[in-house]
Structures are given as structure tokens and as C-alpha cells.
C-alpha positions as CSV (number, residue, x, y, z in Angstrom):
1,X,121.0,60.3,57.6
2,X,120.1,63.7,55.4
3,X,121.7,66.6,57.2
4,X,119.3,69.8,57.6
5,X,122.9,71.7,56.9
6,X,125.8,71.3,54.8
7,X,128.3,71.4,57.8
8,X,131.2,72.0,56.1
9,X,131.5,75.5,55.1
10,X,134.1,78.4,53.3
11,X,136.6,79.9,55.4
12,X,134.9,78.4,58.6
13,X,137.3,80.7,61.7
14,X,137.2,77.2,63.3
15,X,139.2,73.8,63.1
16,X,137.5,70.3,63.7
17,X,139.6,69.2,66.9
18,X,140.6,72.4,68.5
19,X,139.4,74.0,71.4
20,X,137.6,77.7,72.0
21,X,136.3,79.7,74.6
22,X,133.1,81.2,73.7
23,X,131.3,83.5,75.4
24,X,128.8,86.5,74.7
25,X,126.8,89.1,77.3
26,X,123.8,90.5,76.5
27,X,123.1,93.8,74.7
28,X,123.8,96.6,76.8
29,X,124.8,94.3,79.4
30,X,121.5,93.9,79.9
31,X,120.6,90.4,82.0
32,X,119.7,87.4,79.7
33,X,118.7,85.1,82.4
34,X,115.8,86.5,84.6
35,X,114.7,83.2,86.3
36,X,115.8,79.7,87.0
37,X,113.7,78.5,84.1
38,X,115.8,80.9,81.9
39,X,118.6,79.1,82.9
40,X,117.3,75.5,82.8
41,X,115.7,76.7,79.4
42,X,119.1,77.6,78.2
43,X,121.4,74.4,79.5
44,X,118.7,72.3,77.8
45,X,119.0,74.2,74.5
46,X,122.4,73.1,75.0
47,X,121.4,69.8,74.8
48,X,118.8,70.2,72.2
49,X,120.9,72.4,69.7
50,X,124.3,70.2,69.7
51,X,122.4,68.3,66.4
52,X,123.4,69.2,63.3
53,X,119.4,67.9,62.0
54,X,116.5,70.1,62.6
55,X,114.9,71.1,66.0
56,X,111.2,69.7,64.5
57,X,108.5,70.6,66.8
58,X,111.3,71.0,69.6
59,X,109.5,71.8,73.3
60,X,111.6,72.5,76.4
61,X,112.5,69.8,78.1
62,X,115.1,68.6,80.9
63,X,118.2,67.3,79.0
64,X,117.4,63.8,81.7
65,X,113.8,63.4,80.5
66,X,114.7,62.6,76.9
67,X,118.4,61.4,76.0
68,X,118.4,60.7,72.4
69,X,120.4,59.7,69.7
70,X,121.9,63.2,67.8
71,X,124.7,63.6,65.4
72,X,126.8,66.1,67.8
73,X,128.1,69.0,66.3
74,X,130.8,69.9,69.5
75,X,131.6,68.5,72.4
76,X,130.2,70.8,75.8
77,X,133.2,71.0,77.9
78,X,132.3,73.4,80.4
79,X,129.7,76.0,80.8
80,X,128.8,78.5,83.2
81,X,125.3,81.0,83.2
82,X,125.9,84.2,85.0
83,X,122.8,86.7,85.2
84,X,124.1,89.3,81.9
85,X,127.1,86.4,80.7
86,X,127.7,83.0,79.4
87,X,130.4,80.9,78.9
88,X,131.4,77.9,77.0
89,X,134.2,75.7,76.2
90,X,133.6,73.8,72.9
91,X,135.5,71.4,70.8
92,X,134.5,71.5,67.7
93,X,134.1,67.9,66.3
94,X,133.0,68.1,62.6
95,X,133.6,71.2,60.1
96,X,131.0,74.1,60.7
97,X,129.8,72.7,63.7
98,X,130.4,75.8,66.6
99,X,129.1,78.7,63.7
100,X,126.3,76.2,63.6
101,X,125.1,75.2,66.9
102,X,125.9,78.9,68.2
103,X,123.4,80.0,65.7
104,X,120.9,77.7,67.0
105,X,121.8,78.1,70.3
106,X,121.6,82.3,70.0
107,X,118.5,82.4,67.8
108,X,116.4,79.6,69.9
109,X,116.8,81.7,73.5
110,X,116.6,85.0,72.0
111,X,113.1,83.9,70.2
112,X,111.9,82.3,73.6
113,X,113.3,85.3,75.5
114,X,111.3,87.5,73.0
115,X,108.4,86.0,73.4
116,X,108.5,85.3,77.1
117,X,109.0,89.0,77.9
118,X,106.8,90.6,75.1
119,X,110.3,92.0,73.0
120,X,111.5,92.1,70.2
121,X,115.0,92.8,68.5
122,X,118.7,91.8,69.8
123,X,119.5,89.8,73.3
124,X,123.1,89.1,72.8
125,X,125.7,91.8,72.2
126,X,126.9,91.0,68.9
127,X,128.5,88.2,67.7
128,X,129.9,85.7,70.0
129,X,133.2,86.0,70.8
130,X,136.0,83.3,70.7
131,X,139.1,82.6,71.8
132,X,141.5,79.5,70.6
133,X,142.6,77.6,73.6
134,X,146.3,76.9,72.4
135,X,148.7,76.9,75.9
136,X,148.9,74.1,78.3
137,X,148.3,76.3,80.7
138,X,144.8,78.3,79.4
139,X,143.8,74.1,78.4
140,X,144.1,73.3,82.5
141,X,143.2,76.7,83.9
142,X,140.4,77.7,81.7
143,X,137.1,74.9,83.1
144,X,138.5,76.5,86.9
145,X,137.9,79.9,85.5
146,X,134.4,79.2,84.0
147,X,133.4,77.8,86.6
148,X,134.4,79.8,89.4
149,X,132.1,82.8,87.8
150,X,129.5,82.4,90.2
151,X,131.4,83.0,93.7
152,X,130.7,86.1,95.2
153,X,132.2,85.2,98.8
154,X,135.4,83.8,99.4
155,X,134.2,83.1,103.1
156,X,133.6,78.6,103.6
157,X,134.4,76.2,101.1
158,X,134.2,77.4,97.6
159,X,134.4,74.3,96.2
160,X,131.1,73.2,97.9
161,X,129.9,76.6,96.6
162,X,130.2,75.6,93.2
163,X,129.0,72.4,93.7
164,X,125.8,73.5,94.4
165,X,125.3,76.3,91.5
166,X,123.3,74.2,88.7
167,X,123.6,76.4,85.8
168,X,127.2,75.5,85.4
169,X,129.3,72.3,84.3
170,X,131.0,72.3,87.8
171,X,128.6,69.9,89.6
172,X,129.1,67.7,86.9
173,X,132.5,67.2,87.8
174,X,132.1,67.1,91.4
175,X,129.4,64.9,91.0
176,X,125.9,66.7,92.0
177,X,124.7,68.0,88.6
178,X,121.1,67.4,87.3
179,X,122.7,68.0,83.4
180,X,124.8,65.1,83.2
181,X,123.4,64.7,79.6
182,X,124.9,68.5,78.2
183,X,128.7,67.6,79.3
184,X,131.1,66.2,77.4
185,X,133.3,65.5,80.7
186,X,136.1,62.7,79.6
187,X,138.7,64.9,77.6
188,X,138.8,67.3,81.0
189,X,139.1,64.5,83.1
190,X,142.5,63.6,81.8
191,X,143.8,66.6,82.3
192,X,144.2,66.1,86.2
193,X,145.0,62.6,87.4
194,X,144.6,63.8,90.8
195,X,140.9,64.0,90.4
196,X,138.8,67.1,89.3
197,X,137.8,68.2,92.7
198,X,141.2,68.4,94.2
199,X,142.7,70.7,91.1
200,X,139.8,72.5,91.4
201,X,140.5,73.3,95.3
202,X,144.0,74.0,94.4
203,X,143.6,76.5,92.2
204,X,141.0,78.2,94.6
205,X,143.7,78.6,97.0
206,X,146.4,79.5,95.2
207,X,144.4,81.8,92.6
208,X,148.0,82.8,90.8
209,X,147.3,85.7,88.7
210,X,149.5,84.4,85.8
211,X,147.5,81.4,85.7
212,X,144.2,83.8,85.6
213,X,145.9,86.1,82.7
214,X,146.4,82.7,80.7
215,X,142.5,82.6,81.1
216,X,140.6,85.5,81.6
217,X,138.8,87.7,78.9
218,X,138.5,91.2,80.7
């Protein structure tokens, strides 16, 4: 199959088979996601953008109504949408492939943004940033911290919370996530043989603020 894109590219800041955090807010920490279509707009560019051959004729879609064959670029590890703020963990699985699907990804919302909301010029704040997940600890901690973005109570169970936020990666592993497709979930599922859920719930309670350092990007 002809690639749109020569993947591999000079000096490219990321290796094939390690792991990042990426994450970006937008300009003036303005909000990027203004509806629930935003958001569903956004996991299914996800989807859409993780091929390294072009979008032809692309039209939003949910990531269930069409699964088809792509040649993946990164595996989706977690994700979480937060009204200004995203956040990803990737694993890049072929050379060039995060600078290219976060080029995709960046340019395909800002241009439906744009047009949505009659625009024009910057939605993100820059570059994305990145960091290398290297530590045991940031590899374990790291999907807990992405995902626990959207609590804003810490009244009930928080794990239920979670579980019902759809713009995240968390229902996926807890089993109630209308995304299924976006998630690359087996590499995160061996990390905890006692089961997602129960980690998950564990680290909730505990909350140890060394294990948030390892994580956290403020």
C-alpha cells in the first residue's frame, strides 16, 4: 500500500516503542470543546487520524459506525477531554508516527472548530507538549491521572464517576464506553493483574502525592 507520507523522518524527538504523555490547551486557555459534539467530533478524529494514508473525503462519524482496516500510526492508550485541555498517552508504533497523527489530529479540529464557530487562526496553544514516560511508577500511575481529570467532587464513588464521563478512555476500561474502537487497551491491562477497576479505586483512595508528582504536568 502507497503511504500518503514518508513516515520516517530526520531527527524525529520520538522513538518507535516508547511511550509519551501528550497534551496541549487551547490558546489563551480558551475552551476547545464547547459541546458534546465537540467532544464526540474529537475522540472520532482520534480514530480517523491514527492512519498514516490520507483522510479522502473524510466525514464525522462515530468510531462504532465504521471500523476499518488502517495502517495505525500509535497506539491510543488513554485519553481524557477536559473543556480548555486534552490528554493523551501514545505509543508510538512506526517512525514519525505521533509528529504525524498530532498534525492531523491538531489541524483537522482546529479547521472544523474554525469553521463551526466562524474563526479563524490558532485553537491550541502552541505545539503540543510531550513528556517520555520512562519510571515504573509514571508507566502505572499516569492512565489514573488522565483519567481522573474530570472529578470535581470527591463526595460517592469516584470510580462510578468516571465511568460515566464519555470523552475519556476510563469507561473503556471499566467497561461502559461507546469508543471501544479509539483504545488501544491490552498493554494497560497488564500492568495491573488485579483488574483495572480495582487499581483504579486504589489509587483514588490513597491519592499519594509522590505517586501524583511522578505524573502530573502542573
Amino acid at each position: 500500500m502507497e503511504l500518503w507520507y514518508t513516515l520516517r523522518m530526520n531527527r524525529d524527538p520520538f522513538a518507535t516503542g516508547s511511550i509519551y504523555h501528550i497534551y496541549n490547551r487551547g490558546t489563551d486557555k480558551r475552551a476547545i470543546f464547547l459541546s458534546n459534539h465537540d467532544r464526540q467530533r474529537f475522540v472520532s478524529n482520534l480514530y480517523e487520524f491514527n492512519d498514516a494514508n490520507p483522510a479522502l473525503n473524510w466525514k464525522y462519524k462515530s468510531p462504532l459506525s465504521e471500523v476499518r482496516p488502517r495502517t495505525k500510526m500509535v497506539e491510543v492508550l488513554a485519553y481524557c477531554l477536559m473543556p480548555n485541555h486534552y490528554h493523551l498517552m501514545l505509543r508510538q508504533i512506526v517512525d514519525g508516527g505521533i509528529t504525524l497523527f498530532m498534525r492531523k489530529l491538531g489541524t483537522g479540529y482546529t479547521m472544523y472548530f474554525n469553521t463551526l464557530n466562524d474563526r479563524s487562526g490558532a485553537l491550541f496553544q502552541g505545539k503540543f507538549k510531550s513528556v517520555t514516560v520512562e519510571r515504573d511508577a509514571q508507566l502505572r500511575y499516569l492512565p489514573h491521572y488522565i483519567h481522573a481529570n474530570p472529578l470535581d467532587d470527591s463526595r460517592g464513588d469516584l470510580v462510578a464517576q468516571l465511568a460515566r464521563y464519555n470523552f475519556s478512555s476510563a469507561p473503556t476500561y471499566l467497561g461502559n464506553n461507546p469508543y471501544d474502537a479509539v483504545t488501544d487497551t491490552e498493554f494497560i491491562r497488564t500492568l495491573y493483574p488485579e483488574g483495572y477497576e480495582a487499581a483504579l479505586r486504589d489509587w483514588l483512595i490513597a491519592k499519594n502525592p509522590d505517586d501524583i508528582r511522578e505524573v502530573a504536568i502542573d
